[in-house]
C-alpha positions, -999 to 999 in steps of 0.1 A, spaced: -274 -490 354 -303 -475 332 -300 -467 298 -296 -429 292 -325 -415 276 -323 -401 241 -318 -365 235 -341 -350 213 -329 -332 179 -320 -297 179 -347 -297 148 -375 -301 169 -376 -269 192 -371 -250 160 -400 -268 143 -418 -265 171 -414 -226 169 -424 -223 139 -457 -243 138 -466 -218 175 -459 -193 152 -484 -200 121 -512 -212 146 -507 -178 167 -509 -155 138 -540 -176 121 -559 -175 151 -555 -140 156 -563 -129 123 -591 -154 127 -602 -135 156 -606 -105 142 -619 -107 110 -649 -128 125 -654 -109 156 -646 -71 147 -662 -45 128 -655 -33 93 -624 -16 85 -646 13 66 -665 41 87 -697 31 96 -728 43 72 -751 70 91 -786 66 85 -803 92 63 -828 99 89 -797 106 108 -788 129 84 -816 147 86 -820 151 120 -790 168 117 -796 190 91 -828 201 115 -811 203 142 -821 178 162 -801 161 186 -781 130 178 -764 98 193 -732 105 207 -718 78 180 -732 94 151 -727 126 164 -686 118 164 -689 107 124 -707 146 113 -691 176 110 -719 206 116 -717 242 104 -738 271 100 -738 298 72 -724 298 35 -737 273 12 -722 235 9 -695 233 -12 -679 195 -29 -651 180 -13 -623 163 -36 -645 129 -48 -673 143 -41 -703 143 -67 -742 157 -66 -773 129 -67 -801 146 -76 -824 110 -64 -810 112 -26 -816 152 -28 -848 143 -33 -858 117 -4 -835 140 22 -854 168 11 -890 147 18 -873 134 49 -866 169 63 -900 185 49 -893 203 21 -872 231 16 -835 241 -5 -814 209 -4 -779 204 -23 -762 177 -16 -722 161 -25 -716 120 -25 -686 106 -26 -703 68 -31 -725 61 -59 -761 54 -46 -766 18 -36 -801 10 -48 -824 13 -18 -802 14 12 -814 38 39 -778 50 45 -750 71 32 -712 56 31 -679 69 28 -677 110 26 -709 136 17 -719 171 24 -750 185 27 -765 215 29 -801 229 36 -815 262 35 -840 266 61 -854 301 44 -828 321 69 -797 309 68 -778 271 54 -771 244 82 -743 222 65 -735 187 76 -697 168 63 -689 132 73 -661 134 90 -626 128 76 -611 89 76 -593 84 101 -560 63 99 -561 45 133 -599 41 134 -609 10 166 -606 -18 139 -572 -9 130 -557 -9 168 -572 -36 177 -556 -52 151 -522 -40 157 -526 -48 193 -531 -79 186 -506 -87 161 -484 -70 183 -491 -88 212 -489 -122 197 -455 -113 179 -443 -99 213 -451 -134 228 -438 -159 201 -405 -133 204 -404 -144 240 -411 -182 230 -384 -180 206 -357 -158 229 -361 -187 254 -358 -215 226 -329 -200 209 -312 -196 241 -318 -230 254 -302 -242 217 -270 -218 222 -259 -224 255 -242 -261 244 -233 -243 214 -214 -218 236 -202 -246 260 -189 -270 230 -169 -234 216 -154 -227 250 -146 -260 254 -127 -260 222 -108 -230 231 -97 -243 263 -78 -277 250 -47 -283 255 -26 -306 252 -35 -332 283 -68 -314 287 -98 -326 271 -124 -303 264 -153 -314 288 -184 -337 276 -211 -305 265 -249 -321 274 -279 -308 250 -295 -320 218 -287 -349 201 -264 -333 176 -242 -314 202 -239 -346 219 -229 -362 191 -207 -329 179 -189 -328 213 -184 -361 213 -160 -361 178 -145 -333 191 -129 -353 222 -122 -383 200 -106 -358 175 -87 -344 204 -76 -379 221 -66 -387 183 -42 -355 183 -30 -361 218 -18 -398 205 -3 -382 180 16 -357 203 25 -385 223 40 -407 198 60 -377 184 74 -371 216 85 -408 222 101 -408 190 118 -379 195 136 -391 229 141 -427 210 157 -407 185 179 -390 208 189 -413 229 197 -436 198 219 -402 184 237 -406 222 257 -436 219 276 -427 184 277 -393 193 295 -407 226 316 -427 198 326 -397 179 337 -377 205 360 -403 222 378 -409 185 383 -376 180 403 -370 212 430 -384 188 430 -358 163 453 -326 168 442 -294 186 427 -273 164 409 -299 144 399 -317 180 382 -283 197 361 -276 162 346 -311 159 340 -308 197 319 -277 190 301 -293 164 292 -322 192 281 -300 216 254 -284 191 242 -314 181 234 -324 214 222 -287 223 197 -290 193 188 -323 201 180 -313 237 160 -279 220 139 -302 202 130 -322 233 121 -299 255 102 -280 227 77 -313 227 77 -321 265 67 -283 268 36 -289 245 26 -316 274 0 -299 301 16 -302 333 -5 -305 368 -13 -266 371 -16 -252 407 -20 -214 420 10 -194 415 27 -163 426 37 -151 390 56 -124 410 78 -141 428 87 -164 396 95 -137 383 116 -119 409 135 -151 413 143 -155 375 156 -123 376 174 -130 403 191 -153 391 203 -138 357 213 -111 375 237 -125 398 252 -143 371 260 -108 356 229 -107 327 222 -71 322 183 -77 337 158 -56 356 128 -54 370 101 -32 380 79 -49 409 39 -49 405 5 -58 422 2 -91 431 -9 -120 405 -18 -151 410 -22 -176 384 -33 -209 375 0 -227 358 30 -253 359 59 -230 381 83 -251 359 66 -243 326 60 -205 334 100 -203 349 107 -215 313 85 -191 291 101 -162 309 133 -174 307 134 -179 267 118 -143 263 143 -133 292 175 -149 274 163 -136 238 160 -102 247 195 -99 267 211 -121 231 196 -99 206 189 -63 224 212 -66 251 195 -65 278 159 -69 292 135 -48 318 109 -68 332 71 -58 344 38 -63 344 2 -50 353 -28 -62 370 -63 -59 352 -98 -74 360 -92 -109 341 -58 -108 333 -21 -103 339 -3 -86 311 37 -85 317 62 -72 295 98 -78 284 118 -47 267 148 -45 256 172 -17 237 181 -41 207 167 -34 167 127 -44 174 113 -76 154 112 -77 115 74 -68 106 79 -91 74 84 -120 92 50 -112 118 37 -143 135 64 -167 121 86 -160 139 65 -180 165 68 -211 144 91 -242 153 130 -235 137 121 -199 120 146 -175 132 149 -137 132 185 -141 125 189 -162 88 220 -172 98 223 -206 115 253 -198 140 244 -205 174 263 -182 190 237 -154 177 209 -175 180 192 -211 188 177 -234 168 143 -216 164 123 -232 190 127 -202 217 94 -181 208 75 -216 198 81 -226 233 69 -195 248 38 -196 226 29 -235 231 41 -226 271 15 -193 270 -19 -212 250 -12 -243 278 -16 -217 307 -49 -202 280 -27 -168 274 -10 -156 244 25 -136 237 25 -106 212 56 -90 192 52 -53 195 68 -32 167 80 0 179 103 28 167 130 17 197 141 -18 212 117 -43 214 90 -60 233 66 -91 242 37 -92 255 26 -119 277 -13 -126 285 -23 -148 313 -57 -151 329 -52 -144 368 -71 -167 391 
């Protein structure tokens, strides 16, 4: 058998990114600032000028950087200053005539070309023929293509990095729904991906095998214990056949719940084991349940549904409903049954016509031995371990049970995934 090959780190396709990401943005601004033109409007050529100011014809390039006009006299723009020394070569350039010029650049020594804004006018003995540079634009040609390009290269590494940040989440999301789906008996499942999930999933099932021993052991001593309690238990009750009547008949009570809590407790921790779950008709466990209670004389109904099938222990789910069944006809005296069919799920319900659950106590009332009652007499109530049943029985089957506090009676919830 070949040795498996070693998963990479989960660092290394996030390092990766990120050196993509540098070289992309470097070599695009590389690109263009070596290849395009100058983020300023061009200079136009004082013979350019003018030509213009004759009225000559231009290049359809330059043409798009002057603004002409015809009639009043030039007038400065904001910025804009007169230089008498460029007056004077436009006004050799054109031939002479009535010349007033505005500048919104200083002159730069010899250069044959105006930059930035100017207007000029010149009088050609009839009328004035004006010429503006035309105002900056903000999105000149340098400017989109450089925001095409950034754009284009940040739209690409987002691509990169969608497909790299999914391929890093999906273990992620398999280790999580793993997680959530372990039970006791079921081990969340091996999750494959970078080294560290491996390694993550990994202490997770040994963490979970650890708890599972640890169920496993309580369990055994549990039974140990009770069967140990058995025998003198057995003892006491045969020596107190001696005693008189009345005194007999208590201490025989007190026998009988000690073994009733004794067998609460153990069937509280075999119920916390995951059974072998097959495809159920939660319909007709529940019609038969209430069957049963029924024609023992329990004050029970229930309102029939859509179909639902289920993935669970019959056993286990027969038992959940039971407890919810039996605590509703003990402490509201009597229970209506139903339930709904959704998309994903099965939600059924159990009323009953008794004083509702006390909002103080909330989710406690879920935990092992906490009862709703504060008195310990059995006749009005268990040993506690009724609703933690029905909540250990309802996570095994990956559900959950809900207390609803209303103004009248009371009800639970019960959430179970259908198949």
């Amino acid at each position: 058998m070949s040795k498996p090959r070693a998963a990479p780190s989960i660092a290394l396709p996030i390092f990766l990114l990120v050196i993509a990401a540098i070289f992309a943005a470097t070599a695009v601004t590389f690109a263009i600032t070596f290849a395009g033109p100058p983020p300023r409007p061009a200079p136009v050529a004082l013979r350019d000028v003018a030509a213009a100011l004759r009225g000559e014809p231009l290049a359809d390039a330059t043409q798009a950087d002057l603004i002409l006009s015809t009639g009043s006299a030039p007038t400065a723009r904001a910025n804009e200053r007169p230089d008498r020394n460029r007056d004077a070569r436009l006004r050799a350039m054109i031939g002479g005539g009535q010349l007033r010029g505005y500048y919104a650049e200083p002159a730069l020594g010899s250069s044959g070309a105006l930059r930035g804004g100017f207007t000029l006018g010149w009088h050609d003995g009839e009328r004035w023929r004006v010429v503006r540079s035309a105002p900056d634009r903000l999105f000149r040609h340098w400017l989109l293509v450089t925001l095409g390009g950034m754009a284009a290269a940040m739209l690409a590494m987002a691509l990169i990095a969608w497909w790299i940040v999914r391929a890093i989440a999906r273990p992620l999301r398999e280790l999580a729904a793993g997680a959530r789906a372990a039970r006791p008996g079921i081990a969340p499942p091996q999750v494959d991906g970078p080294r560290e999930v491996r390694a993550l999933s990994a202490a997770l099932n040994a963490m979970h095998d650890r708890l599972a021993g640890h169920a496993d052991n309580r369990t055994a001593m549990l039974a140990a214990i009770a069967h140990d309690l058995g025998t003198p238990l057995s003892r006491i009750a045969y020596w107190i056949e001696q005693l008189p009547e009345p005194a007999r008949l208590r201490a025989v009570a007190d026998i009988e719940e000690m073994r009733a809590m004794l067998g609460d407790v153990l069937r509280f921790a075999r119920d916390e084991r995951h059974a072998g779950h097959v495809t159920v008709d939660l319909g007709s466990v529940l019609d038969a349940l209430i069957d049963d209670l029924a024609s023992a004389g329990a004050p029970v109904t229930i309102e029939l549904g859509a179909r639902a099938l289920v993935r669970g222990d019959p056993a286990g789910l027969r038992r959940l409903f039971a407890n919810l069944v039996e605590n509703a006809i003990r402490y509201g005296h009597c229970a209506r049954v139903d339930w709904q069919v959704g998309d994903a799920q099965v939600t059924i319900r159990i009323d009953d016509d008794g004083p509702g659950f006390d909002p103080t106590l909330g989710d406690r009332l879920f935990e092992p031995f906490v009862r709703g009652d504060p008195s310990r007499n059995r006749k009005t109530g268990g040993a506690g371990l009724g609703l933690a049943i029905v909540r250990s029985l309802a996570e095994a089957h990956g559900g959950s049970v809900t207390l609803c506090y209303g103004t009248r009676g009371g009800r639970v919830e019960v959430i179970l995934p259908r198949v």
